[in-house]
C-alpha positions in Angstrom: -72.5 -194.1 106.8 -72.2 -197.4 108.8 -71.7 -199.1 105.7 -68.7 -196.9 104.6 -67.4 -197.4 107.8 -68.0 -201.0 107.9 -65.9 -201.3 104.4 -62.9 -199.0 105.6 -62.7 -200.9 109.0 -62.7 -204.3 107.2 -60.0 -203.0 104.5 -58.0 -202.0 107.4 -58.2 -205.6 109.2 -59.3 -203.8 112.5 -62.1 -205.7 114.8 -64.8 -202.7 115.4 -65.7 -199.8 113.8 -64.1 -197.0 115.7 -64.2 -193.0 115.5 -61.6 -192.8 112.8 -63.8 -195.0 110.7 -66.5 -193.2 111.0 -64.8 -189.6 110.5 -63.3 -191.1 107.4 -66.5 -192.3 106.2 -68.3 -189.0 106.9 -65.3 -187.5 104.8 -65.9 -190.2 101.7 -69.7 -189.5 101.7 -69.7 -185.6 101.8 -67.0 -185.5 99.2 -69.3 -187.9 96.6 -71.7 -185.7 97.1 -70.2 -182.8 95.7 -69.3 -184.7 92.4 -71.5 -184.0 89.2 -71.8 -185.5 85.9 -72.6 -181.8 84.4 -70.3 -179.3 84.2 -72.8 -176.5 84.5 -74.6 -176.6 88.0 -76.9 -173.8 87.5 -80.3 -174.8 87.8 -82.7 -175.6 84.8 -86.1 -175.5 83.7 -88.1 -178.8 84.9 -89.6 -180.9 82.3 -88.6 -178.3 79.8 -91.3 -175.7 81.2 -91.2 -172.3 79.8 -90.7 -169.7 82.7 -93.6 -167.1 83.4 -93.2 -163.6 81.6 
């Protein structure tokens, strides 16, 4: 999270890393998070395991 913050605070030209850097990147992280490469987020079968009958 520092390290987001870090990067927006030095894109903005400000000195420190202040509380709107940090909200911001708090905002940036959680919001990658909740991208996916796969459409369906259901969960699967691990290493193609059959499931118990």
């Amino acid at each position: 999270m520092l390290l987001e913050a870090h990067k927006l605070r030095t894109e903005r030209g400000d000195y420190n890393i202040d509380r709107e850097h940090l909200a911001d990147a708090i905002e940036n992280l959680v919001s990658r998070s909740q991208e996916s490469l796969s459409q369906d987020r259901t969960a699967k079968k691990p290493y193609g395991q059959k499931q118990p009958s």
